[in-house]
C-alpha positions in Angstrom: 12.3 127.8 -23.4 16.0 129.1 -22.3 18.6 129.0 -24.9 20.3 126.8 -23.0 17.7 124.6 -22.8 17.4 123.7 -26.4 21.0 122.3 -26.4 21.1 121.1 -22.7 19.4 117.8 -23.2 21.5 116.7 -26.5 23.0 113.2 -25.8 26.7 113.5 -25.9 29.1 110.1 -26.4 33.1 111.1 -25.4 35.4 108.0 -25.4 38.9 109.9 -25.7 40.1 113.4 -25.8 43.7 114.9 -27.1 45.5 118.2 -26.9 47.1 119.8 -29.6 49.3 123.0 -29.6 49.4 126.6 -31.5 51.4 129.4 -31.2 51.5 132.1 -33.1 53.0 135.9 -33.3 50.6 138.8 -33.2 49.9 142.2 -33.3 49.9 143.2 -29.6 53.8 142.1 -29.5 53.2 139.0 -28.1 53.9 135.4 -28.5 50.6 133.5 -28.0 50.3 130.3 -27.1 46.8 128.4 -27.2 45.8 124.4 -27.0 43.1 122.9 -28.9 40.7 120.1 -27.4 39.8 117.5 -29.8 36.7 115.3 -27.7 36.4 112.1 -29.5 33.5 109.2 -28.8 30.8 107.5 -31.9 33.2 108.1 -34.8 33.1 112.0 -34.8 35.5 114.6 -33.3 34.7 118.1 -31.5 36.8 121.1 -31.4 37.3 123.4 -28.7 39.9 126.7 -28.0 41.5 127.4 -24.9 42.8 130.9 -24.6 44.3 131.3 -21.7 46.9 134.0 -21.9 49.9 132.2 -19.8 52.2 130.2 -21.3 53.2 128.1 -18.4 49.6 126.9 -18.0 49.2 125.8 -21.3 52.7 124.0 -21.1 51.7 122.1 -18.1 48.1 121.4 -19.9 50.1 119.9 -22.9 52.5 117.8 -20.6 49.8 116.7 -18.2 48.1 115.2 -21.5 44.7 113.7 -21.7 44.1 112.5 -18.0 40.5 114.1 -17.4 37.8 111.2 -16.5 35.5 112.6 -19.3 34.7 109.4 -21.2 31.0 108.4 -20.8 27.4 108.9 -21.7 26.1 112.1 -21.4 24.1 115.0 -22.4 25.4 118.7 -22.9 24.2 119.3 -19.3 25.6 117.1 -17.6 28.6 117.1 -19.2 28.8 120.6 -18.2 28.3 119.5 -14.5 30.5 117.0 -14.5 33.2 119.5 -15.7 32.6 121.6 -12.6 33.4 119.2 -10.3 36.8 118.6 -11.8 39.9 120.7 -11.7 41.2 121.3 -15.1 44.2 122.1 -14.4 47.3 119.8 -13.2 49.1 123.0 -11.2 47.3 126.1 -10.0 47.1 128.5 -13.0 48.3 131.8 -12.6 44.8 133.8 -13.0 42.2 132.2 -11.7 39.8 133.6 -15.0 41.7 130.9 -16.8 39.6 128.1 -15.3 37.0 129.7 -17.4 38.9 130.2 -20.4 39.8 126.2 -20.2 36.2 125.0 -19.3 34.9 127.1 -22.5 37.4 125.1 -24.3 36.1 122.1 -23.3 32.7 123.2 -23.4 32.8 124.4 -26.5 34.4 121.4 -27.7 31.4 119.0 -26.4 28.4 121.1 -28.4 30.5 120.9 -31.3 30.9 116.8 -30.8 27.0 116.5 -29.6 25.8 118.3 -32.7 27.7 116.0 -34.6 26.9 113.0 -33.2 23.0 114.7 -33.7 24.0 115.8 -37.3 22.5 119.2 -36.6 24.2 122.5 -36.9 23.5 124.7 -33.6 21.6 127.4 -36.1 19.3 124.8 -36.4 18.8 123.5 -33.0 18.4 127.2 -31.8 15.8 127.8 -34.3 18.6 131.2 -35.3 19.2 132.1 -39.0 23.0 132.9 -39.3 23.7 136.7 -40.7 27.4 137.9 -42.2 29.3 139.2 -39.7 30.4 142.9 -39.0 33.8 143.3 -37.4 36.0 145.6 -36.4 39.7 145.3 -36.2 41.4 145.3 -32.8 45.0 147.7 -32.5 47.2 149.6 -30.2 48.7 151.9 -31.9 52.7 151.6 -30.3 54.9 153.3 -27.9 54.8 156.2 -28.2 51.2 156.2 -30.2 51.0 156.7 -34.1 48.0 156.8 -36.7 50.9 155.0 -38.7 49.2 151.3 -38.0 46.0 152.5 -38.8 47.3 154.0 -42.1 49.2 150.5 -42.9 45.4 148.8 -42.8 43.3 151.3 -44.7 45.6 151.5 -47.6 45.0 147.7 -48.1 41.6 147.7 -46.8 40.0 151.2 -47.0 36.9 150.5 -45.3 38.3 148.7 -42.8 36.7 150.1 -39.0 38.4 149.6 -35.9 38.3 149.3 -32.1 41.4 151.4 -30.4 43.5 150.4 -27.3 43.7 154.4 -26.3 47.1 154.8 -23.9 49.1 157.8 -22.0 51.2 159.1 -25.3 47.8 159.5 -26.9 48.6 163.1 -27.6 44.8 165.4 -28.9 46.8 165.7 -32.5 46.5 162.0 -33.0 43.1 161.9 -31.4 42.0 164.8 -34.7 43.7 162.5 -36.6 42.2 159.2 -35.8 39.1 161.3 -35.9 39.5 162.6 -39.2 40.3 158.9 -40.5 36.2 158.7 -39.9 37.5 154.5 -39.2 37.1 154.5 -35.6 34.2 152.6 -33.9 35.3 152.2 -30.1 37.6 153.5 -28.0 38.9 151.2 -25.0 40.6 152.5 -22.2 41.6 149.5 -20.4 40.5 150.9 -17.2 38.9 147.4 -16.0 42.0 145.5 -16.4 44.1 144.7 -13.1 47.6 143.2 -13.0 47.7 142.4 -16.9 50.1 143.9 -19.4 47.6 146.2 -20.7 46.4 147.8 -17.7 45.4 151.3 -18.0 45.4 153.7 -14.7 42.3 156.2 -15.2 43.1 159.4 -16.6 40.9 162.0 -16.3 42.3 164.5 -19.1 42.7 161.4 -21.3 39.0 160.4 -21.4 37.8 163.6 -21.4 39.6 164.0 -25.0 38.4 160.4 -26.2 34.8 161.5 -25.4 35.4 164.9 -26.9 37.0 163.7 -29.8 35.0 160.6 -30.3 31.5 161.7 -30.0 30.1 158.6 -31.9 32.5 156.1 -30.5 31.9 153.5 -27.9 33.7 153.8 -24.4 35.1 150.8 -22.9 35.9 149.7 -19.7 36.8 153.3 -18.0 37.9 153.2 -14.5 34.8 155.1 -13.0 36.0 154.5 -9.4 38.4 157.4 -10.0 35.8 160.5 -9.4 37.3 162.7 -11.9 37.3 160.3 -14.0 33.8 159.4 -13.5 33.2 163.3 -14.4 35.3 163.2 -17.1 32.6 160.7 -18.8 29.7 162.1 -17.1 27.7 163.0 -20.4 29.0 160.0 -22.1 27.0 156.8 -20.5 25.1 155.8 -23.4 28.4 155.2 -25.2 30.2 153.5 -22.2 30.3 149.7 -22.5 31.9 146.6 -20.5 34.6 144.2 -21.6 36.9 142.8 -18.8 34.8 142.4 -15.7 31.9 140.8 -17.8 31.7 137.0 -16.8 28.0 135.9 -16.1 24.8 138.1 -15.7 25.4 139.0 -11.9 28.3 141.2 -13.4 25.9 143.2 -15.9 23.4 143.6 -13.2 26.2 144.9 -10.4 27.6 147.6 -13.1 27.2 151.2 -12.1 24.5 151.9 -14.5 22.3 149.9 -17.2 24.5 150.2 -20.4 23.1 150.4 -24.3 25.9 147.7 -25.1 28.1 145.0 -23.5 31.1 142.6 -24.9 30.2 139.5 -24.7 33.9 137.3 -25.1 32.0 133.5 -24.7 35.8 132.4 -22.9 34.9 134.4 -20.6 31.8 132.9 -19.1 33.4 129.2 -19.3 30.1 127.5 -19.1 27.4 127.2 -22.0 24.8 127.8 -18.9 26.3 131.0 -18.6 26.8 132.3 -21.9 23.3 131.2 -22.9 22.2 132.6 -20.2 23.5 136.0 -20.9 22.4 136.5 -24.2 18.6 135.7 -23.1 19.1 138.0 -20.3 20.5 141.4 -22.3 18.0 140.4 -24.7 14.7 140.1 -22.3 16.6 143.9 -21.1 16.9 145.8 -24.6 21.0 145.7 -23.7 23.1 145.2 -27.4 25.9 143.0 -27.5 29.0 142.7 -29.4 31.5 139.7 -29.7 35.1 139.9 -28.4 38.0 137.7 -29.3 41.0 136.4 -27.3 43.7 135.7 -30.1 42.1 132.5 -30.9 44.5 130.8 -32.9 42.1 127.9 -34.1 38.4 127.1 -33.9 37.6 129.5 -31.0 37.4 131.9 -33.5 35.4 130.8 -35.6 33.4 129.6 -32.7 32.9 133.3 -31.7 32.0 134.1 -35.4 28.7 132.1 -35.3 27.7 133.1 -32.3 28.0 136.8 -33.0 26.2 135.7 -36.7 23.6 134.5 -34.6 23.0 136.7 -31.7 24.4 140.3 -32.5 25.3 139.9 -36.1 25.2 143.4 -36.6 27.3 145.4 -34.1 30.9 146.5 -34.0 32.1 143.0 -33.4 35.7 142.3 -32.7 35.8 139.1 -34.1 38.0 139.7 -37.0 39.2 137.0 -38.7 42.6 136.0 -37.8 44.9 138.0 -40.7 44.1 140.7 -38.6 46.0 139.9 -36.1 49.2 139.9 -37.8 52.4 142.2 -36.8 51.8 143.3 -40.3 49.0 143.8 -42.4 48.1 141.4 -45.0 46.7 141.3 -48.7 43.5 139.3 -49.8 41.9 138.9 -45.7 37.8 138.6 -45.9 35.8 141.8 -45.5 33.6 143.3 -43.4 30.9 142.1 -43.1 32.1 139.0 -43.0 30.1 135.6 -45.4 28.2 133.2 -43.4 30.1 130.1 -43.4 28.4 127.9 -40.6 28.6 124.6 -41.4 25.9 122.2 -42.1 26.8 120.0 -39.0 28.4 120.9 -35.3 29.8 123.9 -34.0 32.7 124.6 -36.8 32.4 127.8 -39.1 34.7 127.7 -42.2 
């Protein structure tokens, strides 16, 4: 049996749904906005994230308030089909990944109101023990680059490991440094990202020097179209892994070459189906996985925290609880690896 087939079938009642709002500053210099889904039907509530990364859709979400036909009898499949035939959003959103983002949230939102309707936790209806948690802590390191935010973090946490946003000032004296920090776990170049904020144009010398540099590090999401960039990483494809362009298993399967290791961010497949779908496959392939986040504000990350406890509990996960997201480090945030803390019913953790 599919992983998605042991939750597909669970009956799922929704009478009434609501939005709620978050916003928070964080550590990319950003203002993020996200909106929680709270399905409601039998006397129990489901929570759901969605991270889309535009404020305007989320704005219009909120004012558009709760006029989806999604009351009914269900089960988690069907549900899921029904969501696909409806279009989430009241005005075109400005990327169309977003629809996925939103139909995770809702998604997400449903398994955590079936299982509680069921009074099962997911662990148990996927037959999974949950494990702690490794994670790694997400940064860019400012304009023009410094090891200074990475120095900030270990003197409160000194173990703490990270996963690097590597840019243009990236200059090789920083790259011995970072190096000589023995902290760093991944390396990504933004090379898969197109007309985003973070978009990074390949750079042949730059990932040269990350591979050099880096030899135990993982690569992600170079720009191989770019030939001498492609040659820059030519000894390097065991380390290079796939963030952005990930969305279903077709995406794995068209990449240039098998990798050891993908990021799997579940907002980005939108549909259980998918997601479920992936996990089986990289699995059945001997391809790792580790968890991504999206600046969840609310439950979508602790969403992403049980999965990754229960799929890939052990890899460089950037699921870091959400102090570490903060314009400033913190005192007293939970360590690496981080406690199991599924809950005994649903889809919540913590």
């Amino acid at each position: 049996m599919s992983t998605y087939d042991q939750i597909a079938d669970l009956p799922l009642e929704v009478e009434e749904y609501a939005l709620e709002p978050l916003e928070r500053d964080v550590s990319s210099e950003f203002t993020r906005l996200s909106t929680v889904v709270h399905l409601r039907g039998g006397g129990e509530e489901g929570v759901g994230e969605d991270v889309t990364y535009d404020g305007l859709d989320h704005v219009a979400f909120q004012d558009a308030g709760a006029t989806l036909p999604l009351a009914g009898s269900w089960t988690m499949r069907t549900f899921g089909e029904h969501l696909e035939t409806l279009d989430l959003f009241p005005a075109p959103p400005v990327r169309d990944v977003s629809r996925l983002y939103r139909q995770w949230a809702f998604e997400s939102a449903a398994l955590d109101l079936a299982l509680r309707q069921a009074g099962r936790p997911l662990h148990a209806v996927l037959d999974r023990e949950p494990q702690p948690v490794t994670f790694v802590v997400s940064l860019r390191l400012g304009e023009p680059a410094s090891i200074a935010p990475i120095t900030k973090w270990l003197e409160l946490y000194p173990l703490l490991r990270f996963k690097l946003d590597a840019t243009p000032s990236w200059t090789p004296e920083l790259m011995a440094d970072l190096a000589a920090s023995g902290a760093v776990d991944s390396i990504d170049l933004k090379g898969a990202y197109h007309g985003t904020v973070v978009d990074n144009p390949a750079d042949p010398v730059l990932y040269g020097r990350v591979a050099e540099a880096f030899p135990e590090a993982w690569i992600e999401d170079p720009d191989l179209e770019n030939p001498d960039a492609a040659q820059a990483l030519a000894d390097a494809h065991d380390r290079i892994t796939w963030d952005a362009i990930i969305h279903s298993v077709v995406d794995v399967e068209r990449l240039p070459f098998r990798p050891k290791m993908v990021n799997v961010k579940p907002s980005r497949f939108g549909a259980l189906r998918e997601l479920f779908g992936a996990y089986d496959y990289l699995a059945e392939h001997g391809i790792g996985a580790y968890g991504g986040g999206q600046f969840e504000l609310g439950p979508g990350r602790g969403h992403i925290q049980y999965l990754a406890s229960l799929f890939h509990p052990d890899t460089p996960n950037d699921v870091a609880p959400g102090g570490y997201n903060a314009p400033e480090p913190e005192p007293g945030l939970p360590l690496s690896p981080l406690a199991v803390q599924a809950s005994d019913v649903g889809f919540r953790w913590g």
